[in-house]
C-alpha positions, -999 to +999 in steps of 0.1 A: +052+369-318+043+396-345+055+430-346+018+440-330+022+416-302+060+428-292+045+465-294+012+458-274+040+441-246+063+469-248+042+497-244+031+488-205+066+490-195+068+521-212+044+540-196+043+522-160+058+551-143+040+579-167+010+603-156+001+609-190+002+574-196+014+585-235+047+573-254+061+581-291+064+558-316+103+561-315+102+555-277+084+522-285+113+514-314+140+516-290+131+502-264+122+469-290+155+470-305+175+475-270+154+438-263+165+425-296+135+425-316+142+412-352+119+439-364+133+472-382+128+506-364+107+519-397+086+490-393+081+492-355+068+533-363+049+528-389+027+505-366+022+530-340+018+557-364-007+543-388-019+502-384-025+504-347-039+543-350-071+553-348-091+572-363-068+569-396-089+558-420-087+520-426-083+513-467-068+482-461-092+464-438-057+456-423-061+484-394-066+473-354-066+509-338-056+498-303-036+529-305-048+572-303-028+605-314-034+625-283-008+652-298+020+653-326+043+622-319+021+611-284-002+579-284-018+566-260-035+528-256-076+532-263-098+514-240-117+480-252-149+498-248-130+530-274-120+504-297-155+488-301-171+520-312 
């Protein structure tokens, strides 16, 4: 699994019980390393935070953007139909 696919599983479990249905990117990081994920915490944020974020702009063609900023230090998982447009 890549770092992408660990933090697309983790995230669920995260915010199962949540309202908001949010999560930070440092949540995300320790949960992964409390599993044992062989991936470094900076690594783990810097996914959230900027290759899985939308609407950063994407200057490496590298980007997915399953991931939105709904505040300072809160994402939340975009829809299919969000990521498509």
């Amino acid at each position: 699994m890549t770092c992408r696919d660990d933090i697309l599983a983790a995230i669920p479990v995260l915010i199962q019980a949540r309202d908001d249905q949010t999560f930070s990117a440092v949540e995300v990081a320790k949960f992964m390393r409390a599993r044992g994920t062989p991936y470094k915490e900076l690594s783990i944020r810097r996914m959230v935070t900027y290759d899985m974020c939308a609407p950063e702009p994407d200057l490496t063609g590298r980007r997915t953007q399953e991931l939105e900023r709904v505040e300072r230090g809160r994402y939340r998982v975009r829809t299919a139909q969000e990521c498509r447009s």
